[in-house]
C-alpha positions as CSV (number, residue, x, y, z in Angstrom):
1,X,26.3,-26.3,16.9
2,X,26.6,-22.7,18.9
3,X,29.9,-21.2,19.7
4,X,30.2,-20.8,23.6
5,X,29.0,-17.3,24.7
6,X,31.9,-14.6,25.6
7,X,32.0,-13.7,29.3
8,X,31.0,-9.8,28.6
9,X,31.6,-7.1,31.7
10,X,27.8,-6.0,32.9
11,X,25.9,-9.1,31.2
12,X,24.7,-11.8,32.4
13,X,24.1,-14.9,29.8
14,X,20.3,-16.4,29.7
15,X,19.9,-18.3,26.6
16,X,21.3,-19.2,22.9
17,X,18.9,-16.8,20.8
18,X,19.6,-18.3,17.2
19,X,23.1,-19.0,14.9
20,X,23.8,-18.3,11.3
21,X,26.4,-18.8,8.8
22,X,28.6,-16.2,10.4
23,X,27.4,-15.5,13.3
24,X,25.8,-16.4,16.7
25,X,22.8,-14.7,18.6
26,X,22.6,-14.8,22.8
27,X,20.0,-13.7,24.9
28,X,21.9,-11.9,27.9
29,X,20.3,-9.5,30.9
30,X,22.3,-6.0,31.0
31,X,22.9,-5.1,34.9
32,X,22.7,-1.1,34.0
33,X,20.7,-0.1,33.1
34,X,18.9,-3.5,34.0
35,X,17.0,-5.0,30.6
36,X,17.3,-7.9,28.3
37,X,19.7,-7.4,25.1
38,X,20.6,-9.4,22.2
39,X,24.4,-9.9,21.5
40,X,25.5,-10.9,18.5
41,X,29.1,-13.0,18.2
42,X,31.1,-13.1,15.3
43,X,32.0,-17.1,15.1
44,X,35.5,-17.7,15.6
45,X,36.2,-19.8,12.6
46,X,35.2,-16.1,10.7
47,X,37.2,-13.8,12.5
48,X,39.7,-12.4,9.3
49,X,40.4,-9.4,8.3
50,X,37.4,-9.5,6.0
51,X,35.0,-10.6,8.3
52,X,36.1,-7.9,11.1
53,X,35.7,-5.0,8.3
54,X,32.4,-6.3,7.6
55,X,30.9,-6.6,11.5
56,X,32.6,-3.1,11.6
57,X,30.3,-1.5,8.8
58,X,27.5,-3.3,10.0
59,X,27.9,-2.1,13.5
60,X,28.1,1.5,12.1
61,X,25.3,1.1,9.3
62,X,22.9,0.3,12.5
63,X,24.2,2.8,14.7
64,X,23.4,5.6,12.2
65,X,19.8,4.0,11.3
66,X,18.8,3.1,14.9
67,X,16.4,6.1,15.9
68,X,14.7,4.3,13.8
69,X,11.5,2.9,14.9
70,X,11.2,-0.4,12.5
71,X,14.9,-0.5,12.6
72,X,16.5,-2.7,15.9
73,X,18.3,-0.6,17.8
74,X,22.4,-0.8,18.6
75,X,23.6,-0.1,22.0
76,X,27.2,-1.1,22.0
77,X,29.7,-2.7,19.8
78,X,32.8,-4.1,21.1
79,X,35.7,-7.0,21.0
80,X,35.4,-10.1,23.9
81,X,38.3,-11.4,25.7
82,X,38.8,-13.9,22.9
83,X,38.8,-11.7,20.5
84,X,35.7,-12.0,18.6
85,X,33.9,-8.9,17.9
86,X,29.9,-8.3,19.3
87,X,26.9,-6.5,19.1
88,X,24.9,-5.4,21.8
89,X,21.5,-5.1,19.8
90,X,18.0,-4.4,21.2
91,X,15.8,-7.5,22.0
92,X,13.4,-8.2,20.2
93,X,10.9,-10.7,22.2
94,X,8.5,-11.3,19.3
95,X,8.8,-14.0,16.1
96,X,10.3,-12.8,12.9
97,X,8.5,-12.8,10.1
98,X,10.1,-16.3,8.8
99,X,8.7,-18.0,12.1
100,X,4.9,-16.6,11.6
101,X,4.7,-17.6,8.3
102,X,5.4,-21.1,9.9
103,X,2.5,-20.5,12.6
104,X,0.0,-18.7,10.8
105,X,-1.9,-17.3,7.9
106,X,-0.9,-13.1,8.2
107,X,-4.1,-11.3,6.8
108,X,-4.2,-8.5,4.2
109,X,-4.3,-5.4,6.4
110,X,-1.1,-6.6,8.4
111,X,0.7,-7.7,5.4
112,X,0.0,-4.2,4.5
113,X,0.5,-2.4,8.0
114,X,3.7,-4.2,7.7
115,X,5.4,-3.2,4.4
116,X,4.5,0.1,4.8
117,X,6.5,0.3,8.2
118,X,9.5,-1.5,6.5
119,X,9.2,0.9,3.7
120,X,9.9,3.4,6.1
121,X,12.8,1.8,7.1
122,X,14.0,1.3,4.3
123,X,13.3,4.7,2.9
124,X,15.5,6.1,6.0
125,X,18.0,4.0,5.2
126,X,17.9,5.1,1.4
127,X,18.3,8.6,2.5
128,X,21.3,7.9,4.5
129,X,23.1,6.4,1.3
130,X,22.5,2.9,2.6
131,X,21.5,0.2,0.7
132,X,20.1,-2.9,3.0
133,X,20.2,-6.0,-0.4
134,X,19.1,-8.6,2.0
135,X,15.3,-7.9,2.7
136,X,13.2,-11.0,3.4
137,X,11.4,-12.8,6.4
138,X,14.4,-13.9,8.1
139,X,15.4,-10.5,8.8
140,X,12.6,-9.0,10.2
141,X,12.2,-9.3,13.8
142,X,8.8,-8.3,15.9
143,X,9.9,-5.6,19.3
144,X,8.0,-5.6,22.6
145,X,5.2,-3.0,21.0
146,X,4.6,-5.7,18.0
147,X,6.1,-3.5,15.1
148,X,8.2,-5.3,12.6
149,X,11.9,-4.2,13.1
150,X,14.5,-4.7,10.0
151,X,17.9,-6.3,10.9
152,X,21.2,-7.5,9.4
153,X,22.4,-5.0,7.8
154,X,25.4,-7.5,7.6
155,X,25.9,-7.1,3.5
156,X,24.8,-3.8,3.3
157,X,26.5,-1.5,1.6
158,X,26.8,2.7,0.7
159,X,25.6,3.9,-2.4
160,X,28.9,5.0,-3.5
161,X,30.9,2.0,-3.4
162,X,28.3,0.1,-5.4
163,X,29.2,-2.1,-7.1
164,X,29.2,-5.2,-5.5
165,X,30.3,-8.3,-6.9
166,X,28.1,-11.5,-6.1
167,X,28.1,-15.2,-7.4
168,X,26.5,-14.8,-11.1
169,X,23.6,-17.2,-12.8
170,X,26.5,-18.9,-14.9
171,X,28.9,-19.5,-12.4
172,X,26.4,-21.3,-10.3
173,X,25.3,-23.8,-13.2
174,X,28.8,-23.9,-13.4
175,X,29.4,-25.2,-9.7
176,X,25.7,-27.2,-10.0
177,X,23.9,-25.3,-7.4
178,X,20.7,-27.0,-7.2
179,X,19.9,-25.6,-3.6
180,X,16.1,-25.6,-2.9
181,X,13.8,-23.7,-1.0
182,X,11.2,-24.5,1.7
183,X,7.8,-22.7,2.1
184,X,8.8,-19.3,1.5
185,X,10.7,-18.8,4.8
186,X,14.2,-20.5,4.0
187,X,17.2,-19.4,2.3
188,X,18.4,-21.4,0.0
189,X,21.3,-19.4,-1.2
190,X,23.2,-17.6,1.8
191,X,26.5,-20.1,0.2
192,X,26.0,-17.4,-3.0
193,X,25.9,-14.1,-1.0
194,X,22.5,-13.0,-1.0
195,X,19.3,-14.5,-0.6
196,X,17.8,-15.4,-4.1
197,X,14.1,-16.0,-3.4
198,X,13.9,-12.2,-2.6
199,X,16.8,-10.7,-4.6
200,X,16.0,-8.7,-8.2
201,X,17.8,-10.5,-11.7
202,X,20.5,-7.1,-11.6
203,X,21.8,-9.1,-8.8
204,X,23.0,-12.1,-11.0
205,X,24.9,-10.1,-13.8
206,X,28.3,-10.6,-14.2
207,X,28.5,-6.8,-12.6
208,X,25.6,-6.5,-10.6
209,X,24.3,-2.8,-10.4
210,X,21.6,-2.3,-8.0
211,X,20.2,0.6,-6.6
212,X,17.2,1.7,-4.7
213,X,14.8,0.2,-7.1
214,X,16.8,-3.6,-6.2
215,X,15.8,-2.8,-2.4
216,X,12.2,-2.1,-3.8
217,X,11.9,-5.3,-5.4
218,X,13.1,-7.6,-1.9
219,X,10.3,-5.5,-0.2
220,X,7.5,-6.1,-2.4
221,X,8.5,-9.9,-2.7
222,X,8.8,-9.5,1.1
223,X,5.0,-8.5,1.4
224,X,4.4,-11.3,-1.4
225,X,5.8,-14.1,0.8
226,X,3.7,-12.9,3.8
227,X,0.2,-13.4,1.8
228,X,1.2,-16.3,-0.4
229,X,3.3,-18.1,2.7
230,X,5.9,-18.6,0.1
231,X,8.6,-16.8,-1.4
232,X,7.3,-14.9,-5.1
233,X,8.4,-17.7,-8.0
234,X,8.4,-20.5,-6.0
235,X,5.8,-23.0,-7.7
236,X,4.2,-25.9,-5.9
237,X,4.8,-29.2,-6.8
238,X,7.6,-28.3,-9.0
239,X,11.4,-28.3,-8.8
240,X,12.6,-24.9,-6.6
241,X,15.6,-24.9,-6.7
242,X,18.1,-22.2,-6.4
243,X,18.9,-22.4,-10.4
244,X,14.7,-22.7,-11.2
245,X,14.3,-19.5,-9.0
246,X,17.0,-17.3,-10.5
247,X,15.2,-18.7,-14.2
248,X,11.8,-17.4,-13.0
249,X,13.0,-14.6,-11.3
250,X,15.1,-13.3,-14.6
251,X,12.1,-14.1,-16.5
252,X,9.4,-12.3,-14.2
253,X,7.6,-15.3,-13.9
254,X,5.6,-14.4,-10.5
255,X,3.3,-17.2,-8.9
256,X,-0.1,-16.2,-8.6
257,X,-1.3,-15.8,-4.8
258,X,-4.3,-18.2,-4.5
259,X,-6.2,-15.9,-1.7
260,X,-9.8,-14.5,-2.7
261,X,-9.2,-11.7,-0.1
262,X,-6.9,-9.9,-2.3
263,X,-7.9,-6.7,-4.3
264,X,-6.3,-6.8,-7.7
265,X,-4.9,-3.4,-6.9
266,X,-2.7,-5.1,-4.5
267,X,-1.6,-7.5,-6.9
268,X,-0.8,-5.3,-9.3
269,X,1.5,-2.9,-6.7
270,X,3.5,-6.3,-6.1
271,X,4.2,-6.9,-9.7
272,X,4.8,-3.7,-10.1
273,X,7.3,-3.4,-7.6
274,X,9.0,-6.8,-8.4
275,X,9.4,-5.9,-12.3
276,X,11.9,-7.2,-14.0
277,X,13.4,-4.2,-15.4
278,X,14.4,-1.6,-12.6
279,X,12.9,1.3,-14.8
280,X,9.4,-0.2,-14.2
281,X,9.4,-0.3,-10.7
282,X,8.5,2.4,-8.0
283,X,11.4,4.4,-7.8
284,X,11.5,4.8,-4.2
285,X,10.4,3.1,-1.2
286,X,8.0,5.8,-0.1
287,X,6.6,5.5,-3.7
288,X,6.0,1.9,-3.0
289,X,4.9,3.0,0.5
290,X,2.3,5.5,-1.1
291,X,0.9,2.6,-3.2
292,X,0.0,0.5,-0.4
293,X,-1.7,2.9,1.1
294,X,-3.3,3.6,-1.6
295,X,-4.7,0.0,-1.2
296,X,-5.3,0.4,2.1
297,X,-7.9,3.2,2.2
298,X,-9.3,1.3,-1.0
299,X,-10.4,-1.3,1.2
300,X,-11.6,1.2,3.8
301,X,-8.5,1.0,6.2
302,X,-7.1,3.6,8.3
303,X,-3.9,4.4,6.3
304,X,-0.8,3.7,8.3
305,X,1.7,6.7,8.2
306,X,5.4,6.7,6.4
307,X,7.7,7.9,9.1
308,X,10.7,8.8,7.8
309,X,13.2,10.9,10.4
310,X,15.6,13.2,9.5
311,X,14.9,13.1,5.5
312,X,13.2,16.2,3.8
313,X,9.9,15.3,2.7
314,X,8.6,17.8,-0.4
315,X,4.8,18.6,-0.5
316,X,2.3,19.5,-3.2
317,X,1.0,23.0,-2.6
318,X,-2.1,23.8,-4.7
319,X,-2.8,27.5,-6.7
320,X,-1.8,30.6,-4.5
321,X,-4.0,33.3,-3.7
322,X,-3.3,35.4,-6.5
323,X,-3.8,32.3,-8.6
324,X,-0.3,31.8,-10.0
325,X,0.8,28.0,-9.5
326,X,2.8,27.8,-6.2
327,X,6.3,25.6,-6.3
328,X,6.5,22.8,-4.4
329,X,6.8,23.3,-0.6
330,X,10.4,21.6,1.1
331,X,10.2,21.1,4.6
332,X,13.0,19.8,7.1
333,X,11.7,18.0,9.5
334,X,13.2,16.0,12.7
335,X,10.4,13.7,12.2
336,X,7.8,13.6,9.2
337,X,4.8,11.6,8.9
338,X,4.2,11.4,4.7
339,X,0.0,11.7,4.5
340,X,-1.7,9.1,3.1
341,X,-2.6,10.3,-0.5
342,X,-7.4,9.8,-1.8
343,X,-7.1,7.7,-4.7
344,X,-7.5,10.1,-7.5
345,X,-11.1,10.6,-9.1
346,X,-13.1,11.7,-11.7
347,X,-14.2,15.3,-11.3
348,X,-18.2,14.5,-11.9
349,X,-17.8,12.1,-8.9
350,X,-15.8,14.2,-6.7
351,X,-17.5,14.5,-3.3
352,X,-17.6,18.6,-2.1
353,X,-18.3,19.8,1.2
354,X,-20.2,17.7,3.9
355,X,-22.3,15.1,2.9
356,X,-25.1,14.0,5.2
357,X,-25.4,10.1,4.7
358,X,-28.8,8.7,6.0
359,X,-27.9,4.9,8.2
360,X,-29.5,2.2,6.7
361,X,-32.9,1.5,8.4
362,X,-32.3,5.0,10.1
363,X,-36.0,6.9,10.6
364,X,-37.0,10.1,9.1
365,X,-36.7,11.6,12.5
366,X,-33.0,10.9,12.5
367,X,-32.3,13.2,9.2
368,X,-32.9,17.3,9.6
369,X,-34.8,18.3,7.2
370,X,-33.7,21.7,5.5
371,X,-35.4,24.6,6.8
372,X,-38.0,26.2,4.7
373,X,-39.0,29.9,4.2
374,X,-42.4,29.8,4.9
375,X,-44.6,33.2,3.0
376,X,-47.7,34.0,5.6
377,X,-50.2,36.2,4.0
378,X,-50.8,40.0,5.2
379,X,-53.5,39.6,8.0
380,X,-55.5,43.0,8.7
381,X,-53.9,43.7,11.9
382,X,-50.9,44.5,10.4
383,X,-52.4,47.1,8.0
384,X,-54.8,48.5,10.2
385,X,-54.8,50.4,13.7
386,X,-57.3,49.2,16.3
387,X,-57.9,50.6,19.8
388,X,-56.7,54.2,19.2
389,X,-57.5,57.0,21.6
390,X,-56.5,59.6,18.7
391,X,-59.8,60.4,17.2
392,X,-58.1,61.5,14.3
393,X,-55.5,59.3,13.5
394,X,-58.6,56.5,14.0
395,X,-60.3,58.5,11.2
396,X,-57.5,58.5,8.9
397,X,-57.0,55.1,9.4
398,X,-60.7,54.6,8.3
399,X,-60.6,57.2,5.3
400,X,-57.8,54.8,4.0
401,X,-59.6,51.8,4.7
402,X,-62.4,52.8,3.1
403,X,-60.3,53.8,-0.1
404,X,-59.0,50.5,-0.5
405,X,-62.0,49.3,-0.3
406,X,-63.4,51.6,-3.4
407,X,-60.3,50.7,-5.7
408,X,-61.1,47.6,-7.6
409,X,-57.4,46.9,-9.0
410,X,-56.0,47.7,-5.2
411,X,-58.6,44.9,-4.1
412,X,-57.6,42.5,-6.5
413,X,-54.0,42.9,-6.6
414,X,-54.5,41.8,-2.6
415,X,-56.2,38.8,-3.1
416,X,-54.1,37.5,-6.3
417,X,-51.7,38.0,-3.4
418,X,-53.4,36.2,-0.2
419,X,-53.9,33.5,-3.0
420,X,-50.9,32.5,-3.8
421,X,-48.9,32.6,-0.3
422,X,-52.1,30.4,0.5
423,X,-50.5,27.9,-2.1
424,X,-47.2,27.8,-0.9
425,X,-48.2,27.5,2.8
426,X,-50.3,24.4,1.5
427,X,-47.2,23.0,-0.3
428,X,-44.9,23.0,2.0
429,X,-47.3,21.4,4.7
430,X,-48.4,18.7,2.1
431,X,-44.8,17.8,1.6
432,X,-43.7,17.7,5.5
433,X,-46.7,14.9,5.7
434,X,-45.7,13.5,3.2
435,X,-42.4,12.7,4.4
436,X,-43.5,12.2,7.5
437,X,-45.7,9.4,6.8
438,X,-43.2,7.7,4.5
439,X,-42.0,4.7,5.8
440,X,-38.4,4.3,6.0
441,X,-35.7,3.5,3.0
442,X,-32.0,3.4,3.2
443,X,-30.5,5.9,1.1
444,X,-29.2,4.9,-1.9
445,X,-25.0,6.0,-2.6
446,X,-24.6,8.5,-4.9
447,X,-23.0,8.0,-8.0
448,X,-19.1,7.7,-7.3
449,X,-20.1,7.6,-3.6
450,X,-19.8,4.5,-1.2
451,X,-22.3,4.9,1.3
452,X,-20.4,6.2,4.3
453,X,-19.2,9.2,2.4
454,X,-16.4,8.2,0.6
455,X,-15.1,8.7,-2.9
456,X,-15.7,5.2,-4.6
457,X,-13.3,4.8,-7.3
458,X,-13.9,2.5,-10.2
459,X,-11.3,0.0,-11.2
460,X,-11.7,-2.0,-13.8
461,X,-10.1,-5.4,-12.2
462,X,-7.4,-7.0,-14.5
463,X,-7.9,-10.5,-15.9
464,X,-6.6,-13.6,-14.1
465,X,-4.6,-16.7,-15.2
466,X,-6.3,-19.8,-15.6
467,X,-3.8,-22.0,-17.6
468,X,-0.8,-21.5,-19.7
469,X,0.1,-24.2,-21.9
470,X,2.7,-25.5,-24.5
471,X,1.9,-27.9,-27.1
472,X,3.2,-31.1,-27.3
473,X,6.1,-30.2,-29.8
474,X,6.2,-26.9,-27.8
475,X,6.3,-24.6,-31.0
476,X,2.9,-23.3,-29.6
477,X,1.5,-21.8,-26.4
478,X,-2.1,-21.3,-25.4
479,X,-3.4,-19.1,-22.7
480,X,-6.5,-19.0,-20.8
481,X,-7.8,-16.4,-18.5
482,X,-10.8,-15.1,-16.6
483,X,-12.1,-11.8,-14.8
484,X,-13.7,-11.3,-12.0
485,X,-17.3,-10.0,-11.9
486,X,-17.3,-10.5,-15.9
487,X,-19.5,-7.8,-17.7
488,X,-21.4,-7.6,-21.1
489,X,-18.7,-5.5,-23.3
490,X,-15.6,-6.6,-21.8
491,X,-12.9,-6.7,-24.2
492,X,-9.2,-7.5,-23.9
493,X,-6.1,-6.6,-24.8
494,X,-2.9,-8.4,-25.2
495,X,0.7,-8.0,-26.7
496,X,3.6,-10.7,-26.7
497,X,6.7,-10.0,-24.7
498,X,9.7,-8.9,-26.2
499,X,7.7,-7.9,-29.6
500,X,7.1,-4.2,-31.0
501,X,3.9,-6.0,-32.6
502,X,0.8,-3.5,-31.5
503,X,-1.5,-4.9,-29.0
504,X,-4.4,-7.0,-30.3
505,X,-8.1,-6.9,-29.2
506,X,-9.8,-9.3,-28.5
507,X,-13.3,-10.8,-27.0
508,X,-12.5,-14.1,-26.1
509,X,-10.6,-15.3,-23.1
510,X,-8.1,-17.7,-24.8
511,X,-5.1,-16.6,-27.2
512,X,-2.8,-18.9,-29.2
513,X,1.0,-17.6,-30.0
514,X,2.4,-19.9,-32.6
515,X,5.8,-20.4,-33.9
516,X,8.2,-20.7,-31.2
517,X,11.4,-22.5,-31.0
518,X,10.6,-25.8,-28.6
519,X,13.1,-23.9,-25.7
520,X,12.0,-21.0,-26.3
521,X,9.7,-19.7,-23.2
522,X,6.9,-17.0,-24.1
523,X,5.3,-14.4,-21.7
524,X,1.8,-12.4,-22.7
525,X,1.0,-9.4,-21.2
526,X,-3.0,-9.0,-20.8
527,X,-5.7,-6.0,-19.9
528,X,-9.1,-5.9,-19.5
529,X,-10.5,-3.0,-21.4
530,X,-14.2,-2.0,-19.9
531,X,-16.7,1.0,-20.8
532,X,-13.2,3.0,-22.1
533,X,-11.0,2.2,-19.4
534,X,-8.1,-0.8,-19.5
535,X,-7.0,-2.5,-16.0
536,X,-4.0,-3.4,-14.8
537,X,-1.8,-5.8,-16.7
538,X,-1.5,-9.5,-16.3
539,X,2.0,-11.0,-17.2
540,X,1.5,-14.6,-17.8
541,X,4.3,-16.8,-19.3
542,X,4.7,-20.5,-20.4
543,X,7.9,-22.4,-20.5
């Protein structure tokens, strides 16, 4: 049940927005200036010493982040007449992210649109020394323009007094948590101080130590939740638990998204970013950022910008003029868009200059021809004089004539010469006929070209599970994969976990790891390897 709402000077109460475990959210109209804000009220059975420090720091960790455009904006903090301190927040009139995924299915280029706006905001709130370490759904509200705006900076916390002590994997099988999830948009864990379905395994050690790269990891399972419609290691049909997620999450043990409209580059930025070691993820948001934009003008999307305010963004120059290599460019801006960055390509297929692309079923007429240098043969006119009135200079004129005429290698030197521009003239016309009369044929793409210009890239697409399997005394594990668009020649590697064995190769699509303890889980890591090149990874583990 909602607390009542404070009477608060110049606001007028409409509705109950939402409650939480700490906290209660009314919709109230401002009288000036006149618009619709959100207040936030501590609940009273909360209001310690504790609690007050920590509305405090969040009241300040948004006031600093709010020029922000994903970030909601704070316009006034403040105690009510019964003493419980507020918030008075921007409203934001659209669904979070939690209550679309109950609606709808969120396609691939919002999904991205999205996490590349949040990694903005979170990348701001990096370079202020802030750490947000509850990134997921629930906090991510939709403003009046549509744009995703990141809230609840409640247990956030500076990146020098990190760190921060949370409820540990053993001393919740201790208590017998057992907490489960729902479909990706509840939070099972709020009782343990953080949100497990999103949070990285550094968060369960006895001394949790997170950083930048544990932020990371909530955004990419973030984006992961908003494709899949649940959270990352939640497994359908099976026990989810708060206890089986912290397992899986330790463990790496990522569900498989079962959408077809997903480019195995964008799996493998999600796995990447949601590694279980912190060393193997991006190691900044606008890294992560980069990535899925990198995915984004893969699949032939405009690439949405990185806006990170008040940050110094550092630029790749290329070789000066004298040739010497130039040091990277730093630039303070008050606002700076971070460019999209070509995935990178081979140098044979590297497009140069402007390419004229002919439309499919386009006619000849529509494609200039390149203009040709056409060689006319001397006419007589313009080696002789005709009409003269100059007696003379007509009789010159004629005694030359008439010794060109009496020269046999003068002669045939001219007609070797008529003859051949002949030729050419003849060429050229026999080849503008020729194309003229051809009917018309689509172009076809030139190597390492899509057909509207662009650099095509090859990627060699990584294998995908199809079953992983223990036997039935469990001391062996079977794994099965597949790829997509198979080709002739496709060979595969794959190394266990955990093992400095080198990677085998193999042709077949099925691998058998033997000798395991019966509790002893197993995790593969797999590549397809394809005309010299090797894909991404696949991580696939039995338990």
């Amino acid at each position: 049940m909602a607390s009542q709402p404070p009477e608060l000077e110049g606001l007028h109460l409409i509705r109950l927005l939402g409650s939480g475990g700490f906290s209660d959210v009314f919709l109230y109209e401002q009288d000036l200036p006149r618009r619709s804000v959100a207040v936030k009220v501590l609940l009273t059975d909360s209001v310690d010493d504790a609690a007050r420090a920590r509305f405090v720091a969040e009241a300040n960790v948004m006031a600093r982040l709010s020029a922000h455009p994903y970030i909601v904006t704070i316009f006034h903090a403040g105690v009510s007449r019964d003493d419980r301190p507020y918030l008075v927040m921007e409203y934001c009139s659209g669904p979070s992210l939690a209550d679309r995924l109950r609606r709808e299915r969120i396609g691939v280029e919002d999904a991205l649109r999205t996490g590349i706006r949040l990694s903005s905001a979170v990348a701001t709130a990096h370079a202020a020394g802030i750490l947000h370490r509850d990134i997921k759904p629930a906090n991510v509200l939709t403003n009046a323009l549509g744009w995703p705006a990141l809230t609840d900076f409640g247990i956030a916390s500076a990146l020098e007094e990190l760190p921060v002590h949370t409820t540990t994997l053993s001393e919740l099988r201790r208590a017998g948590g057992t907490g489960a999830t729902g479909n990706g948009t509840g939070d099972s864990s709020r009782s343990v101080g953080l949100s497990v379905p999103w949070s990285p395994p550094e968060m369960f050690a006895d001394d949790p130590e997170p950083d930048v790269r544990s932020d990371i990891f909530s955004l990419a399972a973030t984006v992961h939740t908003l494709l899949a419609g649940r959270t990352p290691f939640e497994v359908p049909g099976r026990s989810n638990g708060t206890l089986d997620l912290m397992g899986r999450i330790e463990r790496g043990m990522i569900t498989r998204i079962d959408r077809d409209d997903i480019p195995p580059s964008l799996t493998a930025v999600l796995r990447r970013g949601m590694a279980t070691r912190q060393a193997d993820r991006y190691q900044s948001a606008i890294d992560f950022a980069r990535a899925l934009q990198r995915v984004e003008l893969e699949l032939g999307l405009a690439a949405t910008g990185i806006d990170v305010p008040n940050v110094t963004v550092t630029e790749e120059r290329g070789p000066s003029q004298d040739g010497s290599d130039a040091e990277p460019e730093t630039r303070a801006r008050s606002v700076a868009t971070v460019r999209a960055q070509q995935p990178a390509a081979p140098e044979a297929t590297r497009v140069r200059g402007v390419v004229p692309v002919v439309p499919m079923g386009a006619a000849p007429a529509e494609v200039r021809a390149p203009e040709q240098t056409v060689v006319r043969p001397p006419r007589p006119s313009d080696t002789s004089a005709t009409d003269s009135s100059d007696d003379g200079a007509g009789a010159g004129t004629a005694d030359a004539e008439e010794a060109r005429r009496r020269d046999p290698r003068k002669r045939l030197l001219a007609w070797i010469g008529a003859g051949a521009a002949a030729v050419v003239v003849l060429g050229v016309a026999a080849a503008l006929v020729a194309n003229a009369l051809a009917p018309a044929t689509p172009s076809a793409p030139r190597a390492g070209s899509a057909r509207d210009g662009t650099v095509a890239v090859t990627i060699v697409p990584p294998p995908q599970l199809v079953t992983a399997e223990r036997s039935t005394d469990r001391t062996t594990a079977t794994f099965t994969w597949k790829t997509k668009q198979p080709k002739p020649g496709d060979q595969f590697t794959w190394v266990r976990e955990g093992t400095t064995d080198p990677p085998a190769v193999t042709a077949e699509q099925r691998i058998t790891v033997t000798g395991l303890q019966p509790s002893q889980s197993v995790c593969i890591d797999v590549a397809t390897i394809r005309s010299g090149r090797t894909s991404e990874q696949l991580r696939a583990c039995a338990q």
